[in-house]
N, C-alpha and C positions, 0 to 999 in steps of 0.2 A: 495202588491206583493207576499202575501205567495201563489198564486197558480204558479205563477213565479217562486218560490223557491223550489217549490215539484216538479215541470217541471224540474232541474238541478240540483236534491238531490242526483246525480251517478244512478240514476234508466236509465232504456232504454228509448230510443227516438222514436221509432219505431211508437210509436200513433202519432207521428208529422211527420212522412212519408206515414203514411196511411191517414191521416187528409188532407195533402198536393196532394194527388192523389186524394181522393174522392171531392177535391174542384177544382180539374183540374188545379191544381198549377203547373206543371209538370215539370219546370226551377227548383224550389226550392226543390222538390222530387229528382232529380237527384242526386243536393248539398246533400240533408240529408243522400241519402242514402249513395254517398262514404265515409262523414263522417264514417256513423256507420260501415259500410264493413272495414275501415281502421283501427276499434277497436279489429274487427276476434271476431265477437260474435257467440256466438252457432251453432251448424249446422243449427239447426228448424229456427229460427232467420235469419241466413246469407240467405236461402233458398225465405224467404218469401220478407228480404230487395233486394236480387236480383230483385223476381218477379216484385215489386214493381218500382224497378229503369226502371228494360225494358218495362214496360207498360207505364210511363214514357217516355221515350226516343223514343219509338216509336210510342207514340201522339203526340210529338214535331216534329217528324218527317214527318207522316204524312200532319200536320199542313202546315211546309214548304214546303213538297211536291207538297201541292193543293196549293197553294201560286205561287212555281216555272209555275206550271202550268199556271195559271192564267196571272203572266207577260208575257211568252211568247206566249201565245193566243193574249195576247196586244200589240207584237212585241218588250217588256222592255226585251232585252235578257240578260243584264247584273244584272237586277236584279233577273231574272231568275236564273242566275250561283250561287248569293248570296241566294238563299234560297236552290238551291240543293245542294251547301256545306256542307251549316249548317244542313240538313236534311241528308246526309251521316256521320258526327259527331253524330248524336243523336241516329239513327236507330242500332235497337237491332237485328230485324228479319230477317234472310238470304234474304227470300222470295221478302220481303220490298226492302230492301238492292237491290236486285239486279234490281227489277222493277223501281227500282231510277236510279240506274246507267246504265241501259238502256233508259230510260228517258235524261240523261245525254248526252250521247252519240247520239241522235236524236234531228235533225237540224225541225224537223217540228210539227207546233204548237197543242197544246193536251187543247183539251176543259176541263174545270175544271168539276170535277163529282161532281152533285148533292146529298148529304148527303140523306139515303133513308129513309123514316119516321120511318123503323123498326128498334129495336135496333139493333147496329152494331155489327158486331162479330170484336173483337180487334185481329191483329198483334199477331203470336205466339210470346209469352215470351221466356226469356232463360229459365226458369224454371217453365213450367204450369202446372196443374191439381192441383192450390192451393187453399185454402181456403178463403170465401168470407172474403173483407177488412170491417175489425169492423168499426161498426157506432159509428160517434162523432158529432150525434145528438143533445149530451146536451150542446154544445156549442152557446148560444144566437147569430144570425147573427149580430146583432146592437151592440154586445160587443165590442167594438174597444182595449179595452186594453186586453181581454182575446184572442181576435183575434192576434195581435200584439204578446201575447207570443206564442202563439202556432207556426206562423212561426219562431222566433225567438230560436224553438226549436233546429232549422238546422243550426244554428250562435253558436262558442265556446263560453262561457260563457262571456270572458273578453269581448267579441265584441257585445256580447247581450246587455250588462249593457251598454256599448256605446250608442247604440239605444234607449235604454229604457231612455236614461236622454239626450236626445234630443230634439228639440223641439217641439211642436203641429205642424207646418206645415210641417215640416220634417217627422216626424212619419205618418202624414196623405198620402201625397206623397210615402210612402213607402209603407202603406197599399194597396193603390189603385195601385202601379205598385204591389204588389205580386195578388191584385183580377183578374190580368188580366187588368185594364182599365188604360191602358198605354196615352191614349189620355190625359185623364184627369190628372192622375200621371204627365204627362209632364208639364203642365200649372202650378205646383205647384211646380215642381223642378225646374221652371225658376224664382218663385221667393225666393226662399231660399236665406237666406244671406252670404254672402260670407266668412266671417266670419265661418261659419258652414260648408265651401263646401271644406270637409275634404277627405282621401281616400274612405271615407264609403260612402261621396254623389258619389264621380267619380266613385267608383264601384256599383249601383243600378243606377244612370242616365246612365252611360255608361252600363249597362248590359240592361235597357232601349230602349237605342237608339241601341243596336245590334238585340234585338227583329224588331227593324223598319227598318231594313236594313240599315241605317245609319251609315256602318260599320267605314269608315274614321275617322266620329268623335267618334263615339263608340269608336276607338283604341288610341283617345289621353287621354282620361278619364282615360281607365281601366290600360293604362302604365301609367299614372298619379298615379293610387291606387298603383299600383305594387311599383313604385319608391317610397312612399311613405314606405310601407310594403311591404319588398321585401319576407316574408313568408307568402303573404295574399293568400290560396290555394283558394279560392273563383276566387278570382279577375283573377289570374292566370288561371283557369275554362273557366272562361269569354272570358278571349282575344285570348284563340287559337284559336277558330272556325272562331270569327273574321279574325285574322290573314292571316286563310287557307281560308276565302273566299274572300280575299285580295291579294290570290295568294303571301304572303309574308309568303312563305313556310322557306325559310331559316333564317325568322328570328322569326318563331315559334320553330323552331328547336333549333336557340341558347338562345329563351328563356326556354323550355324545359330540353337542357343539365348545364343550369344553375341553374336550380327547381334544378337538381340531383346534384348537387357543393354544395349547399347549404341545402341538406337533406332533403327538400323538396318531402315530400310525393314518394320515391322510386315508388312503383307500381305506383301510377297514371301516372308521368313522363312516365316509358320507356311503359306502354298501350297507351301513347298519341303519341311517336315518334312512336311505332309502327304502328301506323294510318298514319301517316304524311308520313312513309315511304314507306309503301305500295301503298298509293295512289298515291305516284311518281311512282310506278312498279318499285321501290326500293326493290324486295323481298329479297336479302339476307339480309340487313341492318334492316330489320323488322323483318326477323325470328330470328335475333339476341337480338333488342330490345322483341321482344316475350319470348324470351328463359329468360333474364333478368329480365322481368314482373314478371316469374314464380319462378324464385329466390327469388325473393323481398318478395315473400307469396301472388301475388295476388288471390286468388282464385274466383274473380265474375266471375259468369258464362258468360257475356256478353263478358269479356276480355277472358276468356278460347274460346269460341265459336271466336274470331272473330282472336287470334293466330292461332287454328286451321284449319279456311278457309285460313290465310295466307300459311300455312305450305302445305292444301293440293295441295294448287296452285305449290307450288314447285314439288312435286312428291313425297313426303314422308309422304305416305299414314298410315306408323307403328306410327311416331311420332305423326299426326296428331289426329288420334286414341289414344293416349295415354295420349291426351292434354284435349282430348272429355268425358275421363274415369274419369275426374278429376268434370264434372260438374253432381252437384249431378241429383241424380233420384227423381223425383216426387211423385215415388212410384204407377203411373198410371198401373192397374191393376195388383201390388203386382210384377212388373217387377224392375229388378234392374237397370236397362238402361234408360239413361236419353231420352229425347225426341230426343236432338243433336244427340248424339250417335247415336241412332236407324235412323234420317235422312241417319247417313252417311255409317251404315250399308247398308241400301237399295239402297244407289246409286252403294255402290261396291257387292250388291247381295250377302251380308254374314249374320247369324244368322237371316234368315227368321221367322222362328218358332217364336224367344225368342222376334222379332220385332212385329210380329204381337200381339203378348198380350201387347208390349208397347202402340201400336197406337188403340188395342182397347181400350183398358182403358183409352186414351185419351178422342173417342168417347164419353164415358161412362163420363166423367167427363168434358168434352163440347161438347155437344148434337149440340149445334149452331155452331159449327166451322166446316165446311166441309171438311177443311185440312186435319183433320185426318180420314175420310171416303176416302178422296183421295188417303193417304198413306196406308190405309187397303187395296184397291181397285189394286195399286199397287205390293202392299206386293203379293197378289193373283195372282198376271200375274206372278211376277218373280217365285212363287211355280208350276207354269203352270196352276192353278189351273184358266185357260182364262176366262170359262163361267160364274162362278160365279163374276171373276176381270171384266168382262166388263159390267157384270150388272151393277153392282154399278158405277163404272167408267162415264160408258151414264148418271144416274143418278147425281151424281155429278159432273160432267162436265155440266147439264146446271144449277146449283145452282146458282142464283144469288149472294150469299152470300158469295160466294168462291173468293179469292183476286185476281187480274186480270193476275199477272203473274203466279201463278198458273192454271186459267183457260186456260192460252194458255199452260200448261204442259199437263195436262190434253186434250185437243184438240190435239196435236201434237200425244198421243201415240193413241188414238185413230183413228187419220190418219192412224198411222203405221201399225196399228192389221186390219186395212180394206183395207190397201193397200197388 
């Protein structure tokens, strides 16, 4: 176990959240990263564990999204609700976000999109134009015990050592639900001995069985783990999205304001009622829990970005802005304005200039993303600067590679300037 031990020496965990992305682990990424975010590591650090969480979150996202689709093409609209929940819990990117929730809101069936052989350009992050995630390469695929620690980087130590002196089918069944092969994982967690089928089995089979829709039983598992360890922040993780896609909104709430009675990770709590709350069109009760988040020291950008869409929904454009000042800059073309920022500058038509060197430098630092050609394209119409904005605009308006609710933004202003 001594690479296990240099794994948990107080050094950073961050290579078990980049390990955990580049393996497309993305449930387990999310976990590692609030862990580390909840320790307030380095700027350079908290910057890169953001990115990493929202890239994250929003393949999870995605994932359900094509999932939501899929069932109600199949006319399953209830399982449809349950994957577009969970895909509004996960999603980092306005963009995303709101292509769901228009999705959401339409009663008629959407044929699931074909994944296109070219590499896919990924869902704006909270915090893009970052540096590529290091390779962990030399980690042998057939290593099952090196494998084993390395997710077990994102597990507290005490609860590591739990797993780790468990048993071969247990530990197997763990493995294979973190590879993703949940089919298989399942056939293995049904026969574990009961004897063993302690909160850590009810939280991985119930975290399990909430990947498969199976939220019902997913929900007696994971309040299983919780009653067991009522500080299990993991477990707790687990069962709100369940909850809310169980439309048992009030008793995510009173499991929430009891995480916070019981001191329970402050920020994560009131970021999570403030989701709960907004999504009722609860907005004052969320601006409040936002305002609370920001006390607490949350600083992820995902939660800064998603109080400040709350706030601007209200009307308070100053605050909102001030929430947006807090997520760091990327530093895309030596601008000191974050990507958020400069979005929300351009919608209210302020600091053109200082946006434009944001969004080119985007460009410049993903070449493959048309988003930020879009908002260049943009940036140019509101300077007046029409001939050159609609060049590029027609151009980027038929890029295939441009995300779909974007392309209809795109389309629309282009209606407008020919109308």
């Amino acid at each position: 176990m001594g690479f296990f031990a240099k794994l948990f020496g107080g050094g950073s965990n961050i290579e078990g959240l980049r390990k955990a992305v580049k393996d497309k682990r993305y449930a387990d990424a999310r976990l590692i990263g609030d862990e580390l975010l909840a320790k307030s590591p380095e700027a350079g650090d908290a910057e890169e564990i953001a990115r990493l969480c929202a890239e994250a979150g929003d393949c999870l996202a995605r994932m359900n999204f094509d999932e939501a689709r899929g069932q109600r093409a199949c006319g399953r609209e209830e399982q449809a609700v349950d994957h577009i929940q969970l895909a509004l819990e996960q999603v980092c990117d306005p963009e995303l976000r709101a292509e769901i929730e228009a999705f959401a809101d339409s009663d008629a069936p959407v044929v699931p999109q074909v994944p296109k052989a070219a590499k896919p350009v990924q869902a704006a992050s909270c915090a893009s134009c970052a540096t590529p995630v290091m390779s962990d390469e030399f980690v042998a695929p057939d290593d099952e015990e090196l494998q084993l620690e390395l997710i077990l980087t994102s597990y507290p130590p005490e609860l590591a050592e739990r797993y780790l002196a468990k048993s071969a089918l247990f530990r197997e069944a763990f493995l294979l639900s973190h590879s993703g092969e949940d089919k298989e994982a399942r056939k293995l967690w049904d026969k574990v001995l009961v004897a063993e089928r302690d909160e850590l089995y009810a939280f991985e089979f119930g975290s399990l069985l909430a990947r498969a829709g199976q939220l019902a039983k997913a929900r007696k598992l994971l309040e299983k783990a919780l009653s067991v360890q009522p500080g299990f922040l993991f477990a707790l993780d687990a069962l709100i999205p369940v909850l809310i896609g169980l439309k048992a909104f009030a008793e995510a709430e009173t499991l929430l304001q009891q995480g916070l009675a019981q001191g329970i990770n402050p920020a994560y709590c009131h970021a999570q009622l403030m989701q709960l709350y907004a999504r009722q069109g609860q907005l004052e009760s969320a601006v409040e829990q936002a305002d609370a988040g920001l006390a607490a020291g949350n600083s992820d950008p995902n939660f800064l970005m998603q109080a400040a869409a709350i706030v601007e929904r209200t009307g308070d454009d100053k605050k909102a802005e001030a929430i947006l000042k807090r997520v760091p800059s990327s530093g895309c073309g030596g601008s000191a304005i974050s990507l958020p920022l400069a979005e929300f500058y351009l919608r209210h038509g302020r600091e053109l200039g200082k946006i434009l060197d944001t969004f080119n430098g985007a460009c410049r630092q993903e070449p493959d993303n048309p988003r930020w050609q879009l908002r260049v394209a943009q940036t140019y119409m509101a300077r007046k600067w029409n001939k050159d904005g609609l060049k590029l605009l027609r151009k980027v308006a038929d890029d295939p590679r441009l995300d779909p609710a974007l392309a209809r933004e795109a389309q629309e202003l282009l209606a407008q300037r020919a109308g």
